[in-house]
DSSP file (Angstrom, degrees, kcal/mol; ACC not computed):
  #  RESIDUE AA STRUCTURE BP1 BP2  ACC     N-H-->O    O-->H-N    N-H-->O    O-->H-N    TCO  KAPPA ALPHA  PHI   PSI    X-CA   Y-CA   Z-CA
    1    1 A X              0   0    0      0, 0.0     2,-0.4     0, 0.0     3,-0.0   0.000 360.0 360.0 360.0 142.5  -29.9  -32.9   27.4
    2    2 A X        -     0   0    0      3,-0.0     3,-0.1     1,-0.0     0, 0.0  -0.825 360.0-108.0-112.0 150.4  -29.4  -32.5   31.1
    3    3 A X        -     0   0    0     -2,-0.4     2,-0.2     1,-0.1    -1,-0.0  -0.257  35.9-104.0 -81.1 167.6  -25.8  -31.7   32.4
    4    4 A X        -     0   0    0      1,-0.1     2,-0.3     2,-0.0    -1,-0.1  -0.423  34.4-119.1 -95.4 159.3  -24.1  -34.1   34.1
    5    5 A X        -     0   0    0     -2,-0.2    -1,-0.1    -3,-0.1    -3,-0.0  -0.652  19.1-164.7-108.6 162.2  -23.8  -33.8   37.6
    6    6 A X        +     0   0    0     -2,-0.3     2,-0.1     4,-0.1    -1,-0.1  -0.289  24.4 166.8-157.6  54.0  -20.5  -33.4   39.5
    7    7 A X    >   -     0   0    0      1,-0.1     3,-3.3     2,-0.1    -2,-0.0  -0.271  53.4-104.8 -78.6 167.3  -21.1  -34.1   42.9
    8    8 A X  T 3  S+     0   0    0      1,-0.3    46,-0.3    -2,-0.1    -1,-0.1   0.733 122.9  44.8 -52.5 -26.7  -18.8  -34.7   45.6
    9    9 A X  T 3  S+     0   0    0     44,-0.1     3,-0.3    45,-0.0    -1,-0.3   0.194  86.4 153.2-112.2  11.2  -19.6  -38.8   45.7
   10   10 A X    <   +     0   0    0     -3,-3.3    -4,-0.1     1,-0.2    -2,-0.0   0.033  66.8   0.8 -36.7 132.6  -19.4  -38.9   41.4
   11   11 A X  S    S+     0   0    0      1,-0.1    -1,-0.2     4,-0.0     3,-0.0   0.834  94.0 119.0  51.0  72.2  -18.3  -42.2   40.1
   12   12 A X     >  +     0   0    0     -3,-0.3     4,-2.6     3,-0.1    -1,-0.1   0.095  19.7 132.9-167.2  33.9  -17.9  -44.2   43.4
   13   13 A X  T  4 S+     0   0    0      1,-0.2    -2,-0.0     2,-0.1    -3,-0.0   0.940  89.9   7.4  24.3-107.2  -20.2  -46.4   42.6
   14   14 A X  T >4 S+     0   0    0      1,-0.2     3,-0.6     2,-0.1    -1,-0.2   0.449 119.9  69.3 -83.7   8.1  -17.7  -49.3   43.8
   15   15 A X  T 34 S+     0   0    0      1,-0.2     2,-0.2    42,-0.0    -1,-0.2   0.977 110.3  38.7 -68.3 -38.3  -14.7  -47.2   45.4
   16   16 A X  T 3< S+     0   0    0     -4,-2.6     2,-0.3    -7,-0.1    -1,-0.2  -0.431  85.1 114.3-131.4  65.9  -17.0  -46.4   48.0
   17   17 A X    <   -     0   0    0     -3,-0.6     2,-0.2    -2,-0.2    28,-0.1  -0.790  48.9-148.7-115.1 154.1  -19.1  -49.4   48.8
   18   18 A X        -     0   0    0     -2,-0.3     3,-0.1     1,-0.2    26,-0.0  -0.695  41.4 -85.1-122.4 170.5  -18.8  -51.3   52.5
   19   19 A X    >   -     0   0    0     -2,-0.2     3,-0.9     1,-0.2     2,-0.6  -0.086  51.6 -88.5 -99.4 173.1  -19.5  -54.9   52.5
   20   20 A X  T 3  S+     0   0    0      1,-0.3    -1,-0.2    -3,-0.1    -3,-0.0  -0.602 110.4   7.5-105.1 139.8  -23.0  -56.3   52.8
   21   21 A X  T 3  S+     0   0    0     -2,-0.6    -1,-0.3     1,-0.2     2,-0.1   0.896  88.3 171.3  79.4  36.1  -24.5  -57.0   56.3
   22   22 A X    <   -     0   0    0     -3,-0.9     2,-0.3     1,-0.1    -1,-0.2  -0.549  38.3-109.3 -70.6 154.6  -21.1  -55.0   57.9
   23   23 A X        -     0   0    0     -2,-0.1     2,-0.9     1,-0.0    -1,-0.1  -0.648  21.7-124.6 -71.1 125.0  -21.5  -54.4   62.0
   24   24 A X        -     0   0    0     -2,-0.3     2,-0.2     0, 0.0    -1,-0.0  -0.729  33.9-159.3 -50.2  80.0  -22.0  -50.9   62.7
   25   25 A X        -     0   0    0     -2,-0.9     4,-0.1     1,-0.1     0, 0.0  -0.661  16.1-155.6 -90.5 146.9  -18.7  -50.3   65.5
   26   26 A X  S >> S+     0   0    0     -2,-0.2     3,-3.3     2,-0.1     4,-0.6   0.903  80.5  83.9 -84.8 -50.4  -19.0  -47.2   67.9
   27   27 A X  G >4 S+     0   0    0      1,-0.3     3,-0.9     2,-0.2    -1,-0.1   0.530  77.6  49.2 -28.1 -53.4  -15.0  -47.5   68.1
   28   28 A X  G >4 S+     0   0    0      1,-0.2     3,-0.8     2,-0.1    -1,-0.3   0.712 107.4  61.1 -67.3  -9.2  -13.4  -45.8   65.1
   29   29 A X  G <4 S+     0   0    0     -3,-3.3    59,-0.3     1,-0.2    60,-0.2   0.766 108.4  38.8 -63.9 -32.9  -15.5  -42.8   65.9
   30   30 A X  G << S+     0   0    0     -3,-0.9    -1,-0.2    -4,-0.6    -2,-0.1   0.128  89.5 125.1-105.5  24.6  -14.0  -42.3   69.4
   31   31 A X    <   -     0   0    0     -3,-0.8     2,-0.4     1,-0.0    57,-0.2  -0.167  44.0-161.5 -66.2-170.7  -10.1  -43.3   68.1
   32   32 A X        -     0   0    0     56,-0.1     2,-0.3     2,-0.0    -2,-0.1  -0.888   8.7-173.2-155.6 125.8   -7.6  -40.4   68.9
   33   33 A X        -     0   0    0     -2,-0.4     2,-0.3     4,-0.0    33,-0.1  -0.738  17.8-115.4-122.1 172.7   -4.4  -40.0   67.5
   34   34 A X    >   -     0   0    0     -2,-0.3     3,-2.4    31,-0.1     2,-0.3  -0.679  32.6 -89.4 -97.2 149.4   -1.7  -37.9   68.1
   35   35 A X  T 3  S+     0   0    0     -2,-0.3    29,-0.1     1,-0.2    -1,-0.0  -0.596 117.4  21.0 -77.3 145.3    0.3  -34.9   66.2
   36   36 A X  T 3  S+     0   0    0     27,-0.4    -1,-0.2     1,-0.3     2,-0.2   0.264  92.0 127.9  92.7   7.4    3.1  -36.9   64.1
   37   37 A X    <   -     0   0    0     -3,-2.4    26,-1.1    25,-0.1     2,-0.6  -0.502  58.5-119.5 -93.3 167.7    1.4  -40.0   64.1
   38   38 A X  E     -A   62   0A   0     56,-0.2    56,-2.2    -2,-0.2     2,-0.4  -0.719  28.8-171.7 -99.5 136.7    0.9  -41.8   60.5
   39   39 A X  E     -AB  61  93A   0     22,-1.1    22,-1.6    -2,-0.6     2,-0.4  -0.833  25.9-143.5-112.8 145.2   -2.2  -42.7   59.0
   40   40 A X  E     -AB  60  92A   0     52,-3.4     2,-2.0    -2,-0.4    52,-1.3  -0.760  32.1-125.9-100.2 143.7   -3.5  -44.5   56.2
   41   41 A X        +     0   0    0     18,-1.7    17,-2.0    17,-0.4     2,-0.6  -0.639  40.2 172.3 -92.8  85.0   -6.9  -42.6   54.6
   42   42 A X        -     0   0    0     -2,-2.0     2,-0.4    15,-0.2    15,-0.1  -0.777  26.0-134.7-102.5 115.3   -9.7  -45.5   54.7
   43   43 A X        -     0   0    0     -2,-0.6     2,-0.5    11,-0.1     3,-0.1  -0.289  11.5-152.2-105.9 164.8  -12.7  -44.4   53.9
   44   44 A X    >   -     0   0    0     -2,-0.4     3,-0.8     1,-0.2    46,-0.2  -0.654  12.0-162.1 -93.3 133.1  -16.0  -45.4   55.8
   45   45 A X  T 3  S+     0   0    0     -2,-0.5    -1,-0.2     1,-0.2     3,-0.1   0.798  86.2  62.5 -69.7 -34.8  -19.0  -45.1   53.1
   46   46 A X  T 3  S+     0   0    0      1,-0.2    -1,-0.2    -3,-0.1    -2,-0.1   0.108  89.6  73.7 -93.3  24.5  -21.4  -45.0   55.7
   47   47 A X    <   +     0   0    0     -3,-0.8    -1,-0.2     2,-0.1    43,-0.1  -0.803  48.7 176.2 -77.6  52.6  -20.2  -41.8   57.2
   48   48 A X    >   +     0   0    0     -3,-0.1     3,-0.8     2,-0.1     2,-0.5   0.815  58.1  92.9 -47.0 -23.8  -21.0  -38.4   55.1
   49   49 A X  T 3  S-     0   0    0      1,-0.3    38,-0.3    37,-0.0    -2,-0.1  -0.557 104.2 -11.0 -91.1 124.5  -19.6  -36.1   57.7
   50   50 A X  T 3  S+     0   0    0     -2,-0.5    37,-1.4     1,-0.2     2,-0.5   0.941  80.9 156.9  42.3  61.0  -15.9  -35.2   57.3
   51   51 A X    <   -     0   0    0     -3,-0.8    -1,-0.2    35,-0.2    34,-0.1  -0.847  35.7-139.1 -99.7 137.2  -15.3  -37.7   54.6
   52   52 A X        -     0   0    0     -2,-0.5     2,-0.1     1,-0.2    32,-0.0  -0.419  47.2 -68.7 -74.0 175.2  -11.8  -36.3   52.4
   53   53 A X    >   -     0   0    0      1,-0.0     3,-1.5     4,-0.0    -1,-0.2  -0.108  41.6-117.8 -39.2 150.0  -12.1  -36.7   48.8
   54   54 A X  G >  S+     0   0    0    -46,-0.3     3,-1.5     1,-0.2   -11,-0.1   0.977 108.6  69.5 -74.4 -40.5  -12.0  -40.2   47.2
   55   55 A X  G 3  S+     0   0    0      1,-0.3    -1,-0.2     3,-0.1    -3,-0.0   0.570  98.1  57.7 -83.0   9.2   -8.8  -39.7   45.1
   56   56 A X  G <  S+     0   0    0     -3,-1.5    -1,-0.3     2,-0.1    -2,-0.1   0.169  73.7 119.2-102.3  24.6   -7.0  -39.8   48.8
   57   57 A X  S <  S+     0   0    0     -3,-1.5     2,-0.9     1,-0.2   -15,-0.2  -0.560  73.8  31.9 -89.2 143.6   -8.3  -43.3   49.7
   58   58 A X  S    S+     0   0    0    -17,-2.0   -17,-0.4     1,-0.2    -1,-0.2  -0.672  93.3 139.2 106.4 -82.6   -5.1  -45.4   50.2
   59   59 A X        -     0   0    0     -2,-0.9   -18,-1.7   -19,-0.2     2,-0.3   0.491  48.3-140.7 -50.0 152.1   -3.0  -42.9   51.4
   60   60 A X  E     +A   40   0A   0    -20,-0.2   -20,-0.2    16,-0.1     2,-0.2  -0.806  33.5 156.0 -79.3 126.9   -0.3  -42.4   54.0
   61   61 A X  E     -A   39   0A   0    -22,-1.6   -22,-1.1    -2,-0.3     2,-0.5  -0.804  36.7-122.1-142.0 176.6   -0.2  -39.4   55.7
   62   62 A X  E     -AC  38  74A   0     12,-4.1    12,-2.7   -24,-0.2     2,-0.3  -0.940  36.0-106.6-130.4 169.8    1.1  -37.9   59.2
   63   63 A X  E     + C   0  73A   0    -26,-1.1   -27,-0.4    -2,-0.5    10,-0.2  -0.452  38.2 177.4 -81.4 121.6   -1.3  -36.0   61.9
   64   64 A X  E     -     0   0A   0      8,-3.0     2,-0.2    -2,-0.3    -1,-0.1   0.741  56.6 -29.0-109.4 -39.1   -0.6  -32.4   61.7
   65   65 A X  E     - C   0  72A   0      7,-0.8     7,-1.4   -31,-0.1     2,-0.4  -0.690  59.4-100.3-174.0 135.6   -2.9  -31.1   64.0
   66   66 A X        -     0   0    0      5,-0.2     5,-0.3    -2,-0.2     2,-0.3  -0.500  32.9-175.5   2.5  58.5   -6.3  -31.6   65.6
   67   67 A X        -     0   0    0     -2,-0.4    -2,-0.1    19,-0.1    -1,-0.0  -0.776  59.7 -58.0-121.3 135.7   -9.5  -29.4   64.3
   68   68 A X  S    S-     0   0    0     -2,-0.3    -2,-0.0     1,-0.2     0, 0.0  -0.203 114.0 -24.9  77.0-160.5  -12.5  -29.7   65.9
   69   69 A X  S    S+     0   0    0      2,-0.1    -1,-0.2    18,-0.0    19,-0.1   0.957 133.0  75.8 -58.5 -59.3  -13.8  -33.6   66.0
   70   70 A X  S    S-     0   0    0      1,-0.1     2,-0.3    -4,-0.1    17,-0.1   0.516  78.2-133.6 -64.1-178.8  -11.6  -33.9   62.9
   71   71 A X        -     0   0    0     15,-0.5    15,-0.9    -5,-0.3     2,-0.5  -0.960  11.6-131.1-132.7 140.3   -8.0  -34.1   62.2
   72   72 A X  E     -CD  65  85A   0     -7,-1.4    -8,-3.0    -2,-0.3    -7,-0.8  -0.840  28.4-158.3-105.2 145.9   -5.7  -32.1   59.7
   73   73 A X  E     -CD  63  84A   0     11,-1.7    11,-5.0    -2,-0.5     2,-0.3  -0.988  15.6-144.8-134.1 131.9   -3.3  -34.6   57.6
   74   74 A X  E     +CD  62  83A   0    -12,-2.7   -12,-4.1    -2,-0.5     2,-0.2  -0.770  34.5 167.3 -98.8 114.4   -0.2  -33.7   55.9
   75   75 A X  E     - D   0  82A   0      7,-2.7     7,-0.9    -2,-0.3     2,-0.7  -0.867  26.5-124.6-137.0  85.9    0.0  -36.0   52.3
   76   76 A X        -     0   0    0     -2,-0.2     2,-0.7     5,-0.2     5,-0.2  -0.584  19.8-172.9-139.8-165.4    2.0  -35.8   49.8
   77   77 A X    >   -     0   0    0     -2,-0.7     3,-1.0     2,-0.0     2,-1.0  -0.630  59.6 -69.1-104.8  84.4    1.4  -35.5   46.4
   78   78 A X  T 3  S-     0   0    0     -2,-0.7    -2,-0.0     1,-0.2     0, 0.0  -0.687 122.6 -15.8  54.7 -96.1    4.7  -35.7   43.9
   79   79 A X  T 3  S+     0   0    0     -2,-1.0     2,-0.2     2,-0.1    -1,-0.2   0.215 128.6  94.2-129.4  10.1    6.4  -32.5   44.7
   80   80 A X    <   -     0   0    0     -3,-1.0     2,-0.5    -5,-0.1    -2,-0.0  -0.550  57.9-155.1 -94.7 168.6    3.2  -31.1   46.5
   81   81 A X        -     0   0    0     -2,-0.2     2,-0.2    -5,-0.2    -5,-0.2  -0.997  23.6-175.8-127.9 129.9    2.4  -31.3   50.0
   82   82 A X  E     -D   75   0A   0     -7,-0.9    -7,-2.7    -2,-0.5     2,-0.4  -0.880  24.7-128.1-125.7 177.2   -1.6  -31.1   51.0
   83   83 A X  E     -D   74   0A   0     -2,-0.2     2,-0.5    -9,-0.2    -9,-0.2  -0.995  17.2-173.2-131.7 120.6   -3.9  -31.0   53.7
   84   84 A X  E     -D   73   0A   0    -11,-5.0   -11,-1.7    -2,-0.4     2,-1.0  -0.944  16.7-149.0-113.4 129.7   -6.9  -33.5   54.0
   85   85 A X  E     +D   72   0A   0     -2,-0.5     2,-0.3   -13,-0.2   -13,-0.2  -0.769  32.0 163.6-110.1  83.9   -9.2  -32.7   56.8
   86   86 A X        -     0   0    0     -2,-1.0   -15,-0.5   -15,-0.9   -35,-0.2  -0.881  41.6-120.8-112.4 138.0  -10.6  -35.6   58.0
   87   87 A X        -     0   0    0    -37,-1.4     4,-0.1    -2,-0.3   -35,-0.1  -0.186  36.1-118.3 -83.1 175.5  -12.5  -37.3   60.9
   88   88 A X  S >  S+     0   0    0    -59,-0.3     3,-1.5     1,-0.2    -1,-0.2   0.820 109.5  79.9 -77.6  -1.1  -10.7  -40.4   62.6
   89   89 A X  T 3  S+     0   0    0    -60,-0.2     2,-0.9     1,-0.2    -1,-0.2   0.919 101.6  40.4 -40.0 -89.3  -13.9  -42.5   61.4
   90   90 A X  T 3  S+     0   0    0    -40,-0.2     2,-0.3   -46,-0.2    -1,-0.2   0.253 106.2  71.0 -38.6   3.2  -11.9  -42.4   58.0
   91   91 A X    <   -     0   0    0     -3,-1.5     2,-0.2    -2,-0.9   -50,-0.2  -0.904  59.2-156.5-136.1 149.5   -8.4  -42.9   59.1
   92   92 A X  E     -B   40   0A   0    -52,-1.3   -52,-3.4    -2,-0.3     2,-0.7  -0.921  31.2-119.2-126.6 153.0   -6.6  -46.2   60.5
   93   93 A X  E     -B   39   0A   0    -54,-0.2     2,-0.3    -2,-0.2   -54,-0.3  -0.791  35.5-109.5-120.4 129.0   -3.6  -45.5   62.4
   94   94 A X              0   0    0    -56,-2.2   -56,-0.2    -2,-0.7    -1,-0.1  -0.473 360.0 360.0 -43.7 110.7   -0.6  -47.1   60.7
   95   95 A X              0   0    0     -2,-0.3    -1,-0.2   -56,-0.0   -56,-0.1   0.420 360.0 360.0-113.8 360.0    1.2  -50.2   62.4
């Protein structure tokens, strides 16, 4: 039997499918945000490069600080607090 694999894009099949014949936009790659603003974690499938983990799709989070291209985001999680380090390709800026 061969082990099962448990790579980073496992079972996400449909979480992390984009719609068929979507336009390719340069824009969410060049957004900018700010520290304290809030952001929702959507992510773009057709990115690989600083993508968080899927089980943070959905979420609200606030801007903690710049790294890099990327961004660090403050979420949490019940009574945890994390940090998802993500680029703004993957984040929509909360209205």
């Amino acid at each position: 039997m061969v082990k099962a694999s448990k790579g980073f894009r496992r079972s996400t099949r449909r979480k992390l499918k984009k719609k068929i014949r979507q336009k390719f936009k340069v824009t969410p790659y060049l957004k900018e945000f700010r520290s304290k603003d809030k952001v929702v974690i959507k992510i773009d499938p057709s990115s690989q490069k600083g993508m968080p983990f899927p089980k943070f799709k959905g979420m609200i989070g606030e801007v903690k600080e710049k790294r890099g291209n990327a961004y660090v985001i403050k979420i949490t999680v019940g009574k945890k607090i994390k940090e998802v380090i993500a680029r703004p390709e993957h984040l929509v800026l909360k209205g």
